[in-house]
C-alpha positions in Angstrom: -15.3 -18.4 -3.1 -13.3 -19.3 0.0 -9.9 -18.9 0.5 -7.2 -19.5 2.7 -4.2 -18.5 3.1 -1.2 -17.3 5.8 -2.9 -13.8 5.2 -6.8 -14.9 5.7 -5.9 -16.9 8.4 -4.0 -14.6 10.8 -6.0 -11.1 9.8 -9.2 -13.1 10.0 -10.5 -11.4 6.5 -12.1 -12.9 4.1 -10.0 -12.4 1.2 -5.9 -12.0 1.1 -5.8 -8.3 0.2 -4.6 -5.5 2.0 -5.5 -2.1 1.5 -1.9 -0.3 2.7 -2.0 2.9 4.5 -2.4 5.7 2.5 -1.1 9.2 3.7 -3.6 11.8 4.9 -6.3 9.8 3.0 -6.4 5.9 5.3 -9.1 6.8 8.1 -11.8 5.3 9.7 -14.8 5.7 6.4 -11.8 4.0 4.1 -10.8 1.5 6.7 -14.1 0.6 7.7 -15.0 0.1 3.9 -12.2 -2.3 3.3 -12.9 -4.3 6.5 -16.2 -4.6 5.7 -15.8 -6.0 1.9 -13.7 -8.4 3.4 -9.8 -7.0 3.3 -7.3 -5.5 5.6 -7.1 -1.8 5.8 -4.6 0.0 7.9 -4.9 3.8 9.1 -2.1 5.8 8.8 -0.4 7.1 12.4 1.7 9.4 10.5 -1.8 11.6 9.2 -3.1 12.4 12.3 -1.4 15.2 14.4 -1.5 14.3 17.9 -1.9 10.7 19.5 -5.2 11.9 21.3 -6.1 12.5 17.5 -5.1 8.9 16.9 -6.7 7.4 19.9 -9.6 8.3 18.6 -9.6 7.8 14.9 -8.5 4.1 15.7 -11.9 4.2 18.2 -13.9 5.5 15.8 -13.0 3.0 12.9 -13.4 -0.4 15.6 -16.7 1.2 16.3 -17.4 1.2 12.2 -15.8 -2.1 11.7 -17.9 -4.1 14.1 -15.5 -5.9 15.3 -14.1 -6.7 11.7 -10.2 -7.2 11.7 -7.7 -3.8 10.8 -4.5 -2.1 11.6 -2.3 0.8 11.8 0.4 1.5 9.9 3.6 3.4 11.0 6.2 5.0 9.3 9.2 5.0 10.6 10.6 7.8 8.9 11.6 10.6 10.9 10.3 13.4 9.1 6.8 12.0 9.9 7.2 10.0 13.1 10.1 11.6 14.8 12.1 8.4 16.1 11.0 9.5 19.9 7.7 9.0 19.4 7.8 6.0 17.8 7.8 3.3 20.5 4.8 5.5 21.9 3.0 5.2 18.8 3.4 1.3 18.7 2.2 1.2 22.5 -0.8 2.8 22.2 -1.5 1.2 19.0 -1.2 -1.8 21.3 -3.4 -0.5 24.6 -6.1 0.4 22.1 -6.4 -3.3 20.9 -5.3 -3.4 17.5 -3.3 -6.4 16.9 -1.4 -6.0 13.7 1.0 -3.0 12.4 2.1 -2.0 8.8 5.6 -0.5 9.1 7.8 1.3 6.6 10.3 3.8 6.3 13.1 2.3 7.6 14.5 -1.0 9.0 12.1 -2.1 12.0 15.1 -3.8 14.0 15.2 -1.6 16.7 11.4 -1.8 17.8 11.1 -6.0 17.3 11.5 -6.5 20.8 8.9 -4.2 21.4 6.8 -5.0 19.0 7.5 -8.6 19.8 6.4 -8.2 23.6 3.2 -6.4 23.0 1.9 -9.0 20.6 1.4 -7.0 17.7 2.0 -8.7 14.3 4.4 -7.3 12.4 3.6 -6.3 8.7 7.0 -4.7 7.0 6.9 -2.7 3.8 10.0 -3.0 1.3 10.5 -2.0 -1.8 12.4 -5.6 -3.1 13.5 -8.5 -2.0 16.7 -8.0 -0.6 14.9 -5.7 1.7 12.8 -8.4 2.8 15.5 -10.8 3.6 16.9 -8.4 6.3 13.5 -8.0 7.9 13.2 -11.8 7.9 16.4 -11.9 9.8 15.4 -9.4 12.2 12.4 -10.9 13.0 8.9 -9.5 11.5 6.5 -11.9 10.9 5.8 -10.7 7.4 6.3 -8.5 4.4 4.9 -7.0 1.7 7.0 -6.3 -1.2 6.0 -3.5 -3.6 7.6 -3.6 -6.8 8.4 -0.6 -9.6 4.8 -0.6 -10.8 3.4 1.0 -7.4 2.9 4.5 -6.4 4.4 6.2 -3.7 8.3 4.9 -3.2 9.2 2.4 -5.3 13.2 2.4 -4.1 16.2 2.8 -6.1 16.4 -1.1 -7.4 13.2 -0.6 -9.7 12.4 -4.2 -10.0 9.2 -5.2 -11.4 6.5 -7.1 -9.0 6.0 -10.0 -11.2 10.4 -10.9 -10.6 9.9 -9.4 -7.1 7.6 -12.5 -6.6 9.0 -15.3 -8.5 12.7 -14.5 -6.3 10.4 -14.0 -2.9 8.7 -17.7 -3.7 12.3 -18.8 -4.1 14.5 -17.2 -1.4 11.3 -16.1 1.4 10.7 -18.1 4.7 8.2 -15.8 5.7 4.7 -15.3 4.5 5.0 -12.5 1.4 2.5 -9.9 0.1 3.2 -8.5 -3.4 2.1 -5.0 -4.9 2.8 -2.6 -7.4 0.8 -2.1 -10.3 -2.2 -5.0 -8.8 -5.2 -4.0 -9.5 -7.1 -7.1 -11.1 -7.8 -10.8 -9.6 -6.2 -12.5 -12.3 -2.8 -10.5 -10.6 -4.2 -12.1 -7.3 -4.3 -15.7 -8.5 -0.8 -14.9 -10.1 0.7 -13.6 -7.1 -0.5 -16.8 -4.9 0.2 -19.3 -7.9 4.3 -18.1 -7.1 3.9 -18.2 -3.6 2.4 -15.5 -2.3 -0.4 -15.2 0.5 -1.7 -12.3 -0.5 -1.2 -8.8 -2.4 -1.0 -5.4 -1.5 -3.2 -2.8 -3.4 -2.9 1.0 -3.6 -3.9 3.1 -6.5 -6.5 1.0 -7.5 -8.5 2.0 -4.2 -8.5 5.6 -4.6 -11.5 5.6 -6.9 -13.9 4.3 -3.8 -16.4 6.4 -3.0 -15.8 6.1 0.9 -12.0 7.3 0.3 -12.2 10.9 1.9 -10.8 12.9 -1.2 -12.7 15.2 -3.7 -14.9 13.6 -6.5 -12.4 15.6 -9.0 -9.8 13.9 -7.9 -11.2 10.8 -8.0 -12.4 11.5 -11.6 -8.8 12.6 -12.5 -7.5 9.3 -11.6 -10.7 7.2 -13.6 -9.2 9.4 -16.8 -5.5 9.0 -16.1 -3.8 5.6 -17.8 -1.0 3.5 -16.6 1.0 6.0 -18.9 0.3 9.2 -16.5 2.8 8.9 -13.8 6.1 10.2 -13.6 9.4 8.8 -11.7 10.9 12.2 -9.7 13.1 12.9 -7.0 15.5 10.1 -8.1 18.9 12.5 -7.7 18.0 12.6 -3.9 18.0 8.8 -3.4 13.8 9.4 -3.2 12.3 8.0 -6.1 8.6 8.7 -6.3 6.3 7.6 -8.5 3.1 10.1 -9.0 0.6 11.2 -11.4 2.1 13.7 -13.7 1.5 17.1 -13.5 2.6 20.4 -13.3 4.9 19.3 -10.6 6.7 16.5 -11.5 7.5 18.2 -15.1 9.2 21.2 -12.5 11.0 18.6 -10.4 12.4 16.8 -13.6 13.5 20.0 -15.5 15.4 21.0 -11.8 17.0 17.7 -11.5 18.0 17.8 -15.3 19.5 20.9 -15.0 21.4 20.5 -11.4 22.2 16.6 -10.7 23.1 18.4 -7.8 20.1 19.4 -6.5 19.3 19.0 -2.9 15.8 18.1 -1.1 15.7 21.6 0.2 15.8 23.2 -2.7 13.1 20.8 -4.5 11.2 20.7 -0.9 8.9 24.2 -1.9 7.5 22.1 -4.8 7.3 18.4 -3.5 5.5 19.4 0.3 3.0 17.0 1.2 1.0 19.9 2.4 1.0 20.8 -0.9 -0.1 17.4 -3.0 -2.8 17.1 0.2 -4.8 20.4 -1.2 -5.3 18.2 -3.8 -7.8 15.6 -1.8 -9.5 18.9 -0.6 -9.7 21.1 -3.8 -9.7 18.5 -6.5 -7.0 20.2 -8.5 -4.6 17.9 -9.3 -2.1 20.3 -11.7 -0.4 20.4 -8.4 1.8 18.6 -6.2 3.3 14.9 -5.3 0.3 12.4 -5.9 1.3 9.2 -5.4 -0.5 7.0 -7.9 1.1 3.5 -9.8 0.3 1.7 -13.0 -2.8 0.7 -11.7 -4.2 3.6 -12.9 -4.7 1.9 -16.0 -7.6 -0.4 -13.9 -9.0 2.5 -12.6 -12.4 3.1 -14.4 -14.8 4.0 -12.8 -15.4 5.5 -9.2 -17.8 3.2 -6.9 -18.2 1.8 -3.4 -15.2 0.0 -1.9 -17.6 -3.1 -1.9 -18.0 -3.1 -5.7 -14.6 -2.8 -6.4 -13.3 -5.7 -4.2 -16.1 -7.6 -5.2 -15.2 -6.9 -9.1 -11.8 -7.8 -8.1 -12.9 -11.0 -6.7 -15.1 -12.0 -10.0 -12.0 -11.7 -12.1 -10.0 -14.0 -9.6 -12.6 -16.7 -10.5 -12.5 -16.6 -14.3 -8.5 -16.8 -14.4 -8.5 -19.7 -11.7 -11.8 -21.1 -14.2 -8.9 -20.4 -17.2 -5.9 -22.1 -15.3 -8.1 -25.1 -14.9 -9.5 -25.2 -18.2 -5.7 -25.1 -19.8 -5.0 -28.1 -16.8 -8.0 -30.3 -18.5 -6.6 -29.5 -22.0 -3.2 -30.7 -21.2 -4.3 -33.9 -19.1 -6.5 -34.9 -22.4 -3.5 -34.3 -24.5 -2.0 -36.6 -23.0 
């Protein structure tokens, strides 16, 4: 199939998906995997510990993508890109010849103008679409709206991806990307039939075999269903959503107990140094594992190539079923 859309035509991929950066787990192997089946991956800045370490995880991953489009995404939240390195960060994201960025975090105002004069495309993370207004207005060049359904930070607003995209059709200027809970290419045809030019997929790329994580965690997510995930940290204005575990039946009995409950005091359990052990050791009875409703796609683990590809079969049968239901009503009539 060929497609074409504000997304395919400014990444250069093939298809209009984005693999979004993952934390401690988006680097070169994964990258490389989802530039060569024909999406945009980004590596995550905020994983790596130094910007020499950077430097040459984005070198390594051009030299695996021969020459095949992908990014970097930055988050622009203090805690893991202190504000001073920031404008750093996007520079030599810029000197190293990567053209597009995936920020988040925070509003991106302040670094447009930079942004702007170094020529990288802007690619903003929010978590609805009010939030995607105000980065219209201050000037990125496109968003991606993630809706309830997805792992990770969903926001406070909790609206579902299927309204986040019928209001972004309506009220967006800009080109839009929609995720949370996508998973399947019928979700891909939906997204672009409301005006979409792409989506944004998560959870339902950690079962790839090139994603640098342990086979048992991989497994856990193949057994888990889009009923294994658990909203947490909500009393701190954080709302996570992650697979349930030991953890995030702790965090809930603490927040139950003490609305009053501050990060500091739930920080010993949620640590991402903690949920990381989990890519390592494969034990997932432990810490903050950001993982969405797409769990409930999640069957099997297999090459990044297979799953995009899989993904692209079942955007053909529900265009094939939209234009089958087009010919019924044309001969009713």
């Amino acid at each position: 199939m060929s497609w074409n859309t504000e997304i395919t035509r400014r990444f250069g991929t093939r298809l209009p998906i984005v693999a979004g950066g993952l934390q401690w787990l988006s680097d070169a192997p994964y990258v490389a995997a989802a530039a060569q089946s024909g999406i945009m991956g980004f590596i995550t800045a905020a994983s790596f510990a130094s910007h020499d370490d950077l430097r040459a995880e984005i070198r390594k991953t051009r030299a695996l993508c021969n020459d095949l489009p992908f990014g970097v995404n930055v988050s622009m939240l203090p805690k893991l890109v202190p504000g001073d390195q920031t404008e750093d960060i996007f520079r030599l994201i810029a000197d190293e010849g990567v053209g597009v960025v995936e920020t988040s975090g925070r509003n991106p105002e302040p670094y447009i103008a930079l942004l702007k004069d170094l020529g990288l495309t802007v690619l903003h993370k929010v978590p609805a679409v009010r939030y995607a207004l105000k980065a219209q207005a201050v000037g990125v060049d496109m968003v991606s709206i993630v809706g309830a359904e997805c792992g990770g930070h969903p926001g406070m607003d909790m609206i579902g991806s299927f309204v986040n995209a019928a209001m972004a059709g309506r009220d967006l200027e800009i080109p839009f990307l929609i995720g949370g809970g996508v998973g399947h290419g019928s979700q891909l045809v939906a997204a672009l039939s409301m005006g979409a030019s792409g989506v944004v997929m998560g959870t339902r790329l950690l079962v790839s075999e090139e994603l640098t994580a342990h086979r048992e965690y991989k497994q856990a997510l193949v057994h888990a269903t889009e009923r294994d995930t658990a909203l947490t940290m909500g009393s701190v204005r954080n709302t996570i959503r992650t697979l349930a575990n030991e953890t995030t039946t702790e965090v809930a009995r603490m927040e139950a107990e003490n609305p009053g409950v501050t990060i500091q005091e739930l920080l010993p359990l949620v640590s991402g140094k903690i949920g990381r052990q989990a890519y390592v050791t494969g034990d997932v009875s432990r810490g903050m594992l950001s993982a969405g409703h797409a769990l409930g796609l999640t069957d099997r683990i297999e090459p990044m190539a297979d799953i995009i590809a899989r993904i692209e079969a079942e955007a053909a049968q529900a265009l094939a079923r939209l234009q089958g239901v087009t010919q019924m009503q044309e001969a009713a009539q």
